[in-house]
N, C-alpha and C positions, 0 to 999 in steps of 0.2 A: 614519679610525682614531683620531687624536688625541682627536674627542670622544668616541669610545668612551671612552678612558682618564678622561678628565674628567668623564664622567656622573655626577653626584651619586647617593650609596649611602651612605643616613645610618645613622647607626649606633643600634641598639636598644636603651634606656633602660631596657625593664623590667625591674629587678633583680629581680622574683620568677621571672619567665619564664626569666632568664638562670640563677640558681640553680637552677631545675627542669632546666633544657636541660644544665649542667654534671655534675648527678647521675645524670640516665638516662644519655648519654655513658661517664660512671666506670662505671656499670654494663653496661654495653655491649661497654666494653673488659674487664672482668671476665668476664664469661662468653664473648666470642671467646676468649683465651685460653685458659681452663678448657677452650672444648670443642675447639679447634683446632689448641693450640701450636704456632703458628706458629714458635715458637723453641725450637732442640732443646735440651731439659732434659733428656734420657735420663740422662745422668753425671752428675745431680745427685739428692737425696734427697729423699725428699718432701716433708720440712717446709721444705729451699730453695727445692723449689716450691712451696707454700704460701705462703712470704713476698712468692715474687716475685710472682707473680700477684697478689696480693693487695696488693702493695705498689706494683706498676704503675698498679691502679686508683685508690688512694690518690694516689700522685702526679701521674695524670692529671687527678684532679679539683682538686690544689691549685694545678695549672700552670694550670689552666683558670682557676680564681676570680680568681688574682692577674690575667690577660691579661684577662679577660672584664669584671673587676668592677671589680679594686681600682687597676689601671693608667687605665682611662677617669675615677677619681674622683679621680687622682694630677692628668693631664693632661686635664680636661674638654675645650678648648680644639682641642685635637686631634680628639677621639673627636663630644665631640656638636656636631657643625659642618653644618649643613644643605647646606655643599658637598665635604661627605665624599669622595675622589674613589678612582676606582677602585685607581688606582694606589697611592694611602695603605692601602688595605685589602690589597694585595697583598703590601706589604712586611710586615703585621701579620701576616697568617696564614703568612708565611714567619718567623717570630720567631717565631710558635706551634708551627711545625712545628721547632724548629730547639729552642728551651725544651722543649718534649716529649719530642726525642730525646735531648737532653742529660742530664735530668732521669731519664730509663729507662738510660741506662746508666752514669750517679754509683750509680743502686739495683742494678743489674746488679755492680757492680764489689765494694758494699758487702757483696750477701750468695754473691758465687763468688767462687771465683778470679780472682784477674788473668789469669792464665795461660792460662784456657779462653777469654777474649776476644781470637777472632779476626774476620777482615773479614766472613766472612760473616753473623757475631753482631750487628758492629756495623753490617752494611746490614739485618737481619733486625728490628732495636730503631727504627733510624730511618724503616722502613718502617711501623713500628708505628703512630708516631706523624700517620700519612695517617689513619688511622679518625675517630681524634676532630676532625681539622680538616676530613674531609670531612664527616660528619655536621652541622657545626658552619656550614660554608659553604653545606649543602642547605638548613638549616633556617632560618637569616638570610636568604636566598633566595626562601623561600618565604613566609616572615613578612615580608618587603617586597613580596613581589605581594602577598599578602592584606589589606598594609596601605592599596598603592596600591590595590585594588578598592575596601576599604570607604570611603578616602576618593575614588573615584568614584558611589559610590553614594548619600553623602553629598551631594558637588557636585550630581550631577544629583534626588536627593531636594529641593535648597535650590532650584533653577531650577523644576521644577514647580509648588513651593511659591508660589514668586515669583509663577510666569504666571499662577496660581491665585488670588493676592492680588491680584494687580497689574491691579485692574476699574476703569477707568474713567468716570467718570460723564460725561452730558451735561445743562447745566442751561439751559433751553427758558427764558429771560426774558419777560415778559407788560407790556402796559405798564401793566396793572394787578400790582399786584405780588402779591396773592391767586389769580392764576393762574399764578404759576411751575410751574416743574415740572423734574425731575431723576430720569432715569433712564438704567440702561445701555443703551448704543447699540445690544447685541448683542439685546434686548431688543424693539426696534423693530421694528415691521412696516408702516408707511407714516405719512405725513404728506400730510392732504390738505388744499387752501388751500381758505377760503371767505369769501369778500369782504374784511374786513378781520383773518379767525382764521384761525388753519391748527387741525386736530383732529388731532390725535396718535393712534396708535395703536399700544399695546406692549400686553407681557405682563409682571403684575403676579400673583405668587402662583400662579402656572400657571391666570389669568385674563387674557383679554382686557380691555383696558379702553382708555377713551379720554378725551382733555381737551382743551376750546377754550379757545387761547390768543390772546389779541389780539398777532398777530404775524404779518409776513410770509413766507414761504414761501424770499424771498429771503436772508434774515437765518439762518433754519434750515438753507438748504442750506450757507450760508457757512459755519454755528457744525458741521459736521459733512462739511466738506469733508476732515477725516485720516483719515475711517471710506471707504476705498474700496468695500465692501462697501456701500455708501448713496449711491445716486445718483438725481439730476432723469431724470423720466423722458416727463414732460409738463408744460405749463404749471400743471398744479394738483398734481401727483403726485412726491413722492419716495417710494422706496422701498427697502427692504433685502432685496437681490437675494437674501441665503441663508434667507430665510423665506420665498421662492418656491414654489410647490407645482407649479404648471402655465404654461405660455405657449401662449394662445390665437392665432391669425389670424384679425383683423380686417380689414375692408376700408383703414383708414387707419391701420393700426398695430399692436399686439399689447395682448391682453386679459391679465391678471395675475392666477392665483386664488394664495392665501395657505394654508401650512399654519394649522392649528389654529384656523381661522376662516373665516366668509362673506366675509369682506372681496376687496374688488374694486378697481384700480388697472388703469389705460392707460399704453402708451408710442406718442409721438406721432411721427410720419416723421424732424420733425427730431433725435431724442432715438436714433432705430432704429441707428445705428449704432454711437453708443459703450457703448448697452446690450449688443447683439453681440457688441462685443469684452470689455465684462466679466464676460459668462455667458459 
């Protein structure tokens, strides 16, 4: 329960939003009135009820601006605190509920009698004042879910972005250096040795293609030992398990056809088992 109290509940900055949110409210309490009077003005005349209703939504909207607007610009310190805690907001809207009621019947007293203000009047004015601070807490409420969503959506928009950016390259060194070569790993589709080259074979432009590299087999498997996804699978053969198409049985080991190509690659008895366990 304590960190309930403690949960950070920052407080909403946009003064245009905030000014919008304080006018429909006034208008809000304006027409419950008008159509509900919740508070008995029978003994009174029309034009004191005219003032008061009308004078109610007036003062709701200027109780609102000073608590909403003109107090967080007094007390920034307070108000825009990113560990805004529950507890501080609970004291605030009990200050608004409390300036609200107060403020409805300074007006109440202004345009009746003193005399017709009894308890029931003054629980009838203070109950009043529950509209505007519950609309007021539904909609802070809700403009912080929708704020936390968009900044989830945000986050996780940046992380895809990232995994999307975040390509790897691998650069095949030649010991002629006119045969370098650099391409992404995910890209590959086997590596095969031949005498003193290995020939590479990836995909280039949604083309198969391939390059002899004066290099050993041993030296590639090592520069591409983080890509688990790329393993030795015979003495002459590495290969990139997820561009696998088919696995054949062979008398001595498994035959390897390849998506989006002829290409052909062996895994040899002693390679059979930890190929197994990575398909």
């Amino acid at each position: 329960m304590p960190q309930f109290f403690k949960k950070p509940n920052p407080y909403n900055e946009d003064l245009r939003q905030n000014v919008k949110l304080v006018f429909f409210i006034s208008l809000g309490v304006l027409g419950f009135l008008a159509l509900f009077q919740p508070i008995n003005l029978v003994p009174f005349t029309r034009h004191e009820i005219i003032y008061f209703v009308g004078g109610t939504s007036v003062t709701t909207f200027l109780v609102l601006i000073f608590n909403i607007i003109i107090l967080p610009s007094l007390f920034p310190k307070l108000f825009f605190h990113k560990n805004k805690s529950f507890v501080r907001d609970l004291f605030w809207n009990i200050w608004i509920l409390v300036s609200l009621s107060l403020a409805n019947l300074f007006l109440y007293l202004k345009i009746f009698d003193v005399n017709s203000l009894t308890y029931e009047v003054i629980t009838q004015i203070s109950l009043l004042g529950f509209i505007p601070l519950t609309v007021l807490v539904i909609t802070n409420h809700f403009r912080s879910l929708r704020a936390q969503l968009r900044q989830e959506k945000s986050l996780n928009a940046q992380l895809r972005e990232k995994k999307e950016n975040h390509i790897t390259f691998v650069h095949f060194e030649s010991e002629y250096k006119n045969d370098n070569l650099i391409i992404n790993p995910e890209t590959l589709f086997l590596i095969k040795s031949a005498d003193n080259y290995i020939e590479v074979f990836y995909e280039s432009e949604g083309e198969m293609k391939n390059k002899m590299i004066r290099s050993s087999l041993v030296k590639a498997e090592s520069l591409l030992s983080d890509y688990k996804y790329i393993i030795r699978t015979q003495r002459s053969y590495i290969v990139n398990i997820n561009q696998i198409k088919e696995i054949q049985n062979i008398p001595d080991g498994y035959k390897l056809l390849f998506q989006k190509s002829d290409l052909v690659a062996y895994v040899s008895q002693k390679y059979m088992t930890e190929f197994k366990k990575m398909i």
